[in-house]
N, C-alpha and C positions, 0 to 999 in steps of 0.2 A: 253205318257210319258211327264209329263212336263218337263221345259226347265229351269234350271235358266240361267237370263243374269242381273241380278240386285247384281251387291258386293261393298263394301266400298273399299277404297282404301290399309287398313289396309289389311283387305282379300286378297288381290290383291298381293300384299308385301309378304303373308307367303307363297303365290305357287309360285313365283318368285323363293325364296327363298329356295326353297325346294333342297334337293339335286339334282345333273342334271340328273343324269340315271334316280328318281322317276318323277321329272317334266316332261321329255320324254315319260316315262311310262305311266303318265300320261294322257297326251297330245294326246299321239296315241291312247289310247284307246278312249280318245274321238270322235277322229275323225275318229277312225271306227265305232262308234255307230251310228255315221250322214251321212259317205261317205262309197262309194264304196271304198275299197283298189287300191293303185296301178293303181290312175289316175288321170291325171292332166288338169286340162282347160286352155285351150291357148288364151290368147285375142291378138291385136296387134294395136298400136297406132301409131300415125299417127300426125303430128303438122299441122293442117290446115292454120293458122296463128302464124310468128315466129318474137321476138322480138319489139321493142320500145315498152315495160309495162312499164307502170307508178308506177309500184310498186317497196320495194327496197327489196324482199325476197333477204338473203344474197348468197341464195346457187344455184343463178338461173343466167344465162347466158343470159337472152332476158330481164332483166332491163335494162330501158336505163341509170340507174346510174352508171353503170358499160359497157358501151360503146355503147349497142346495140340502135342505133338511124335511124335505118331502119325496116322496116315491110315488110314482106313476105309473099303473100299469092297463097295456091294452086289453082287448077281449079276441075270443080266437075269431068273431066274425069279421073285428077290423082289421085281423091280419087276413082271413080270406079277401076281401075287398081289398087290400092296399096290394095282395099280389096279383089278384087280378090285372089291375090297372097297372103295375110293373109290365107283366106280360103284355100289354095292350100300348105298353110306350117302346120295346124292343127287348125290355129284360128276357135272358133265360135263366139269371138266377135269383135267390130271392134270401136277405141275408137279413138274420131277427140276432138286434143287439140286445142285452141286457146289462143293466147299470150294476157293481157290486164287485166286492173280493173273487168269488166264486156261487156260483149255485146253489140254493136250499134245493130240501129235497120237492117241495111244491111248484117252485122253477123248474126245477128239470122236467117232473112230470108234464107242466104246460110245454115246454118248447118239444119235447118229444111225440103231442099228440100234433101240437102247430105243424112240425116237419111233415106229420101224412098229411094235412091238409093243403099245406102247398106243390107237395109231389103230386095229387091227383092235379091240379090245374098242370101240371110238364112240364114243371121249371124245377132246377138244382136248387137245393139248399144249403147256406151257411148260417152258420151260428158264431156270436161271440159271446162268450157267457162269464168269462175270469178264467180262475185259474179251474184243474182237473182233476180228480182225482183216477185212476185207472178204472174201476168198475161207473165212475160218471161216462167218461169218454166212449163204452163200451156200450152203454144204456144207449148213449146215442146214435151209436153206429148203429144197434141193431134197431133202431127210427127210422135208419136211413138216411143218416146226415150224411149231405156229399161233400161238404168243407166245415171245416171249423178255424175262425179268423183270430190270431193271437200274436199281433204283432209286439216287436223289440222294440219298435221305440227310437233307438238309436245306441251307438256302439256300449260298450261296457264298460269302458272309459269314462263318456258323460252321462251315463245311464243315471247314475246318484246323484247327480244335480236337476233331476226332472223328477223320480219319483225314490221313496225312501221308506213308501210299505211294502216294496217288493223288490226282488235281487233279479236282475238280468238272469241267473242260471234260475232263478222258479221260472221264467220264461221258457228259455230253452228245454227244462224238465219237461212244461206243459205239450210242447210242440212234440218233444217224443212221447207221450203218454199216447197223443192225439193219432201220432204214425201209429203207436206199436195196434190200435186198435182199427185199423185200417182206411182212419178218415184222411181225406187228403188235405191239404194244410193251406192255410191263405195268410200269409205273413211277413209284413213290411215294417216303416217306420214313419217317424215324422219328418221332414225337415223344415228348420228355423227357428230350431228350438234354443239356439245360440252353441249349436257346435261347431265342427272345421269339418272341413273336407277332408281329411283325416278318417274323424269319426262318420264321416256318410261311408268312406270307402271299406272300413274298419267292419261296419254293420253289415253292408252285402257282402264280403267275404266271409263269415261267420254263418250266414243265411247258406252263400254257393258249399260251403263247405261241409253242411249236415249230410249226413248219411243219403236224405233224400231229401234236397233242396225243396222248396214250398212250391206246390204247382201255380201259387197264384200270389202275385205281391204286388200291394196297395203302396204305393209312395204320395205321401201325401205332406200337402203346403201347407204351413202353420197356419191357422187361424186364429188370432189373438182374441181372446174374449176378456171381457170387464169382469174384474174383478177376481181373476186368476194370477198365479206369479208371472204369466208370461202374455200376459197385456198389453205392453209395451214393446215387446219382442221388434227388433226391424225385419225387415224384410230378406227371406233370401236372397241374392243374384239370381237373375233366370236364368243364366247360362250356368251356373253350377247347378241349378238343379236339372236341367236339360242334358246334363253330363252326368251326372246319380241315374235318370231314366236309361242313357246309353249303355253305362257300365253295369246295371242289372241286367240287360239283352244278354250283353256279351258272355257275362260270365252262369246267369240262367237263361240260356238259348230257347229251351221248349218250356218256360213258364210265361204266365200271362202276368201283363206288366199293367197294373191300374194304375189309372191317374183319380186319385179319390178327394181327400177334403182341398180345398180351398182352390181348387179348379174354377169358383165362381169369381174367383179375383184374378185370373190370367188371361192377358191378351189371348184374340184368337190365333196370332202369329205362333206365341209362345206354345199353347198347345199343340198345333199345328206341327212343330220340330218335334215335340215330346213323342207325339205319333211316328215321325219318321225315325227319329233314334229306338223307338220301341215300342212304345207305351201301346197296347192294343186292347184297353179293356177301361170302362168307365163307371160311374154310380151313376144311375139315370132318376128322374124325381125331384121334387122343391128342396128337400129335405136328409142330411142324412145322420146319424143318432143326433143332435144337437143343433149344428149348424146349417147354411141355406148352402146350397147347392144351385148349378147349374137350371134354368128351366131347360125342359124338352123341345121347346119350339126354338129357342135359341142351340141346342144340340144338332137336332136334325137340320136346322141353317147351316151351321158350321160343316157340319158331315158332308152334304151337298156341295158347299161349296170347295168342297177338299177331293169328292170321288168317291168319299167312302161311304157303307153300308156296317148295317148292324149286323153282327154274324144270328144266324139263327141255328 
């Protein structure tokens, strides 16, 4: 069965659009043609290095423009111990951020011996590290990185009203660096960063449209932090973001659909739909680079009370 993942933006706009029970309808029937029902993949992340970035993303807490002017870094025993107990809550995969432009070369060395430490426990590995340079990307393949996470953020359009150290196509560069070296890609956006529905719909076609769509994209709920530009941010609609979740399905059918930051501030209802329009993948843990997350015992209540199972 061929697969379409190539539509115009216009296209893109009339499933948006569509009314919500047919978008849903939609949506799930997609995702039972490609997934098992009534399972979810649990990854869990991990901030290996926190704070002083030289960048001024508005909605992030470790720019030093916004006060963070210390750096934080773990040891490789607390990353074997924090993936332990990832594995031990449902994760299979196990994803080490790093605060910063791009990687020194003492970074890299660490996350590349990190990555065999977590592969002997049999869980996958991602990384998020900045941007890449082609012989970086390569170093890490040959570690054995099974994803590397470099999300857009949101369209290209409002991209310069969020961040202005960095140009949406160093994005997209990064992401083909990251193909051409044969790492598989995990890469999404924010929403509530004060754009339109437009630019959510704008973003995932740009995403369906790449050579080779991400096999794994985080959509994730703003969280407003003190003392960033987007502090005060309101709140998205949950039914347009519950329509951003559907229209990833539809137009990336075999990628995994995360529901990642600010999952800790949505009703269980509203999750609950995100799952049936798509969403089939979650961050497990207190914690994820920065902000608090969902607990696990509040997870695994939820899961239960829905039917579903962690995929292993």
């Amino acid at each position: 069965m061929s697969i379409r993942t190539q539509y115009t933006v216009e296209e893109a706009k009339s499933l948006f659009s569509l009314p919500f029970m047919d978008l849903l309808y939609k949506s799930h029937t997609v995702h039972r043609e490609h997934f098992p029902g009534n399972r979810i993949q649990a990854s869990s992340l991990l901030s290996i290095k926190t704070g002083k970035c030289p960048e001024d993303c508005s909605y992030c807490s470790q720019s030093s423009r916004y006060g963070s002017h210390t750096s934080v870094q773990v040891t490789q025993e607390e990353i074997r111990e924090k993936a332990l107990r990832a594995k031990e809550c449902g994760a299979t995969r196990f994803c080490m951020g790093a605060s910063g432009r791009r990687p020194d070369g003492d970074d890299l060395d660490f996350v590349c011996e990190s990555i065999g430490i977590v592969k002997e426990l049999g869980l996958e590995t991602c990384a998020t590290l900045g941007m890449l340079t082609q012989d970086e990307a390569n170093r890490l393949a040959d570690a054995g990185l099974d994803y590397y996470n470099h999300n857009v953020d949101t369209s290209p359009h409002y991209y310069k009203n969020i961040i202005t150290t960095r140009t949406f196509e160093d994005r997209i560069e990064t992401i083909r660096i990251v193909q051409k070296a044969g790492i598989r890609v995990c890469s999404g956006g924010i929403l509530g960063l004060g754009e339109t529905n437009d630019d959510r719909i704008h973003m995932l076609t740009i995403l369906a449209n790449l050579p080779v769509p991400p096999q794994s994209i985080p959509i994730n709920k703003l969280v407003p932090i003190p003392h960033t530009p987007l502090q005060d941010a309101p709140s998205i609609d949950p039914f347009d973001f519950i329509r951003t979740i559907a229209l990833a399905r539809i137009m990336m059918p075999t990628s995994y659909i995360r529901l990642s930051a600010g999952r800790s501030s949505m009703e269980d209802t509203m999750q609950a739909l995100c799952f049936f329009a798509g969403a089939n993948s979650i961050f497990v843990g207190d914690t994820l680079l920065t902000t608090s997350n969902t607990k696990i015992e509040n997870d695994k209540m939820l899961l239960t009370r829905l039917n579903l199972v962690f995929e292993e």
